[in-house]
N, C-alpha and C positions, 0 to 999 in steps of 0.2 A: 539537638542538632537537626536540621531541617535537609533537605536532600542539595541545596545551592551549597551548603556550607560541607557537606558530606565529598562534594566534586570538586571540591577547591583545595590547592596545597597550604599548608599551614604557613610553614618558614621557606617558601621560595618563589622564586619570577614564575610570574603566569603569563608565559609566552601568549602572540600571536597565532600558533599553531594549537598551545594549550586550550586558548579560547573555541576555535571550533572544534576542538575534538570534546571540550566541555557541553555546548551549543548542544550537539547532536546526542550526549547522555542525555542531558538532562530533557532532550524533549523525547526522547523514546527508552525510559532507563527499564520499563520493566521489560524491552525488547533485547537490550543486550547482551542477556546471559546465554541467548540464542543466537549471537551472530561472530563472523568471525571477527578477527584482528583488521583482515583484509577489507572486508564489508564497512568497517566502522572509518577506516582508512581514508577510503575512497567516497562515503557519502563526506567525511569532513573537507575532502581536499588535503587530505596531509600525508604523512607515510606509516608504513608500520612501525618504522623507527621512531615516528614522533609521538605514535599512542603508548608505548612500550615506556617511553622517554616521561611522558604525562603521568601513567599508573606510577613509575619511581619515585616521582613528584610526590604522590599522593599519599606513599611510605609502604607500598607495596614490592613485591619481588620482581613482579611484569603483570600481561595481561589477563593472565588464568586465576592469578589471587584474587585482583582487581574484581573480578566478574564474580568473582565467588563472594568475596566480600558486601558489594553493591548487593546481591541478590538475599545476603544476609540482614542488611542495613531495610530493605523492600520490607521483607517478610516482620521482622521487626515492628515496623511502620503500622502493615499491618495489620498484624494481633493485635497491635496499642488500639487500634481506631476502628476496630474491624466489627462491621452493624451488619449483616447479611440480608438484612428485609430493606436497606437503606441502599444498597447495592443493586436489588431487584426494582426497584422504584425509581429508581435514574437509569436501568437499562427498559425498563418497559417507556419512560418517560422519550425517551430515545426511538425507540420503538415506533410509536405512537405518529413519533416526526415524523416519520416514513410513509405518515397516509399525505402531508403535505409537500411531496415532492410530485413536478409538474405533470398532470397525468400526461400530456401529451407529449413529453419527451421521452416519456416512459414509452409509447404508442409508434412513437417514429421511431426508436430503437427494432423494437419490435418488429416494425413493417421493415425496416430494413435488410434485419437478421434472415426475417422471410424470403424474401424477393434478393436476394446475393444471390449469387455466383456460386461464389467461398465464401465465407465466414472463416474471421482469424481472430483468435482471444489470446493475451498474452497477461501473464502475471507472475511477478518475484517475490521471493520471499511470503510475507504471510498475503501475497495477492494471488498466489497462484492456487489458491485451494476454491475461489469463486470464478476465477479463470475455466479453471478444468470443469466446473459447472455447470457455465453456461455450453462448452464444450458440448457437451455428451448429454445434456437437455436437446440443444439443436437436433444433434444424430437422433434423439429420440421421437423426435421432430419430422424424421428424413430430409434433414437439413444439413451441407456438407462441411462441415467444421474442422477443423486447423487448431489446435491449443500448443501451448509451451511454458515452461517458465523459467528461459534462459534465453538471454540475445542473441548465442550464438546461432542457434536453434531456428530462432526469426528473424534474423539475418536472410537466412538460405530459401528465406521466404519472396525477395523481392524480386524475384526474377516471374514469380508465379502471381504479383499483384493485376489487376487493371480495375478500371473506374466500375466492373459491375461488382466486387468484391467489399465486406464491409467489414472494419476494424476494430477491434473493442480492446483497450490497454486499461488494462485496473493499476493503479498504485494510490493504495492505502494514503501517505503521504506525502504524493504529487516528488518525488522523488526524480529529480533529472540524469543521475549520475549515469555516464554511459548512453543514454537514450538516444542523444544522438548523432552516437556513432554509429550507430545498428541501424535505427530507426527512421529517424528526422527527413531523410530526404527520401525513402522511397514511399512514404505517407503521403504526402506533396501530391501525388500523382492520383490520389484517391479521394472522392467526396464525400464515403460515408464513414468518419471515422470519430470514436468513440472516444474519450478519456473519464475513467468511473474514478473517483478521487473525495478525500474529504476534506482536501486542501484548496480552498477556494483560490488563497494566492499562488499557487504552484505557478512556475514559468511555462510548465509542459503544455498549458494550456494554449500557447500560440501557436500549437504544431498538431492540435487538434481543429475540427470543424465544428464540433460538437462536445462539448464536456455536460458532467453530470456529477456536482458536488450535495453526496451525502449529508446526512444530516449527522450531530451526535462526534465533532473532529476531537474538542476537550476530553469526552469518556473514552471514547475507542484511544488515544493517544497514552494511557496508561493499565493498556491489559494484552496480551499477547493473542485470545481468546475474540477479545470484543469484533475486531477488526474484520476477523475472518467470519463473524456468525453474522454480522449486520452487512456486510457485503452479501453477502450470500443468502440473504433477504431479500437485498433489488436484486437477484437474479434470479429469484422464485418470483417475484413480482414481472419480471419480463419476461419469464416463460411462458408466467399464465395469460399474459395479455397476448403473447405469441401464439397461444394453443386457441384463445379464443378469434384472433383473427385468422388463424386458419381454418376454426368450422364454420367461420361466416361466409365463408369463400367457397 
């Protein structure tokens, strides 16, 4: 049995709702054993009643089997298949991409984070750990820096925006949900604003000025680990180019 066949009900209707609560496992299943009911919810569009509803489907009691289950099914997967030097070889391969990303986006990031006002990074979920990052790189910087990694949080930030301030949103997935209610319009008012993402089709990309799609979306899409260490590569890469155009100066 293959992981399509593992998310699908056997003997019953596979709703509308089924479908993207399906969608959204199956493209981040080694993530879900870490997220809630709520989270899984709201990126499908559906409710908690209808994941709850989906897992019964699947001949589970709700969603705590379900996760337990799935994370058994993984592991399984696995040890069947599991080459550890075959593993290193597609994350260095990955790696590698990273000297082909554009140096001079990498450069105007940089000069920007520099020459702000403020400096604001926000990151959810596993984005907020290259978030806080760049963060506290900046301050080390003497660079005045802003992190978070919840909306409510940078929400309370729009009052404190103006155009000499520069914005930096990490999501891993180009993930829209919420964004912009928080976000969307008091971005608008600012020209240097960031989206670090490995989602080249994400929508979030029209409410940025500037986006920056990683390399490596396939491998980071089935590890809970990758995500947060290859992120947090382009942001040892923009510091250093940070630190150097500050002793040019």
């Amino acid at each position: 049995m293959d992981l399509k066949e593992f998310l699908k009900p056997k003997n019953d209707v596979f709703s509308k709702s089924d479908q993207k609560i399906y969608n959204v496992v199956l493209q981040y299943p080694i993530h879900i054993r870490l997220l809630t009911i709520q989270k899984i919810a709201s990126d499908s569009g559906t409710s908690v009643a209808s994941v709850q509803r989906y897992c019964k489907k699947l001949g589970y009691s709700g969603f705590k089997e379900f996760k337990f289950q799935l994370k058994e099914f993984l592991f399984q997967q696995k040890t069947t298949n599991h080459n550890p030097s075959d593993y290193l070889n597609r994350y260095l391969k990955v790696v590698n991409e990273f000297k082909e990303i554009d140096k001079n986006i990498i450069s105007s990031l940089a000069n920007d984070l520099l020459n702000a006002r403020l400096n604001y990074a926000v990151g959810l979920y596993y984005s907020a750990l290259p978030a806080k990052q760049l963060s506290m790189g900046l301050r080390d910087l003497g660079k005045p820096s802003l992190y978070t990694n919840d909306y409510i949080t940078a929400s309370h930030w729009n009052d404190l925006m103006n155009k000499d301030d520069t914005f930096v949103f990490f999501s891993i997935s180009g993930d829209e949900a919420n964004f912009k209610n928080y976000l969307a319009e008091p971005l608008h008012k600012l020209d240097k604003t960031y989206l670090i993402t490995f989602n080249a089709d994400t929508l979030l990309k029209t409410d940025f000025n500037h986006v920056i799609v990683l390399p490596g979306k396939s491998f980071v899409y089935n590890s809970s680990i990758d995500p947060q260490s290859l992120v947090s590569l382009f942001v040892e890469m923009v510091i250093e180019y940070a630190t150097q155009d500050r002793g040019s100066n």
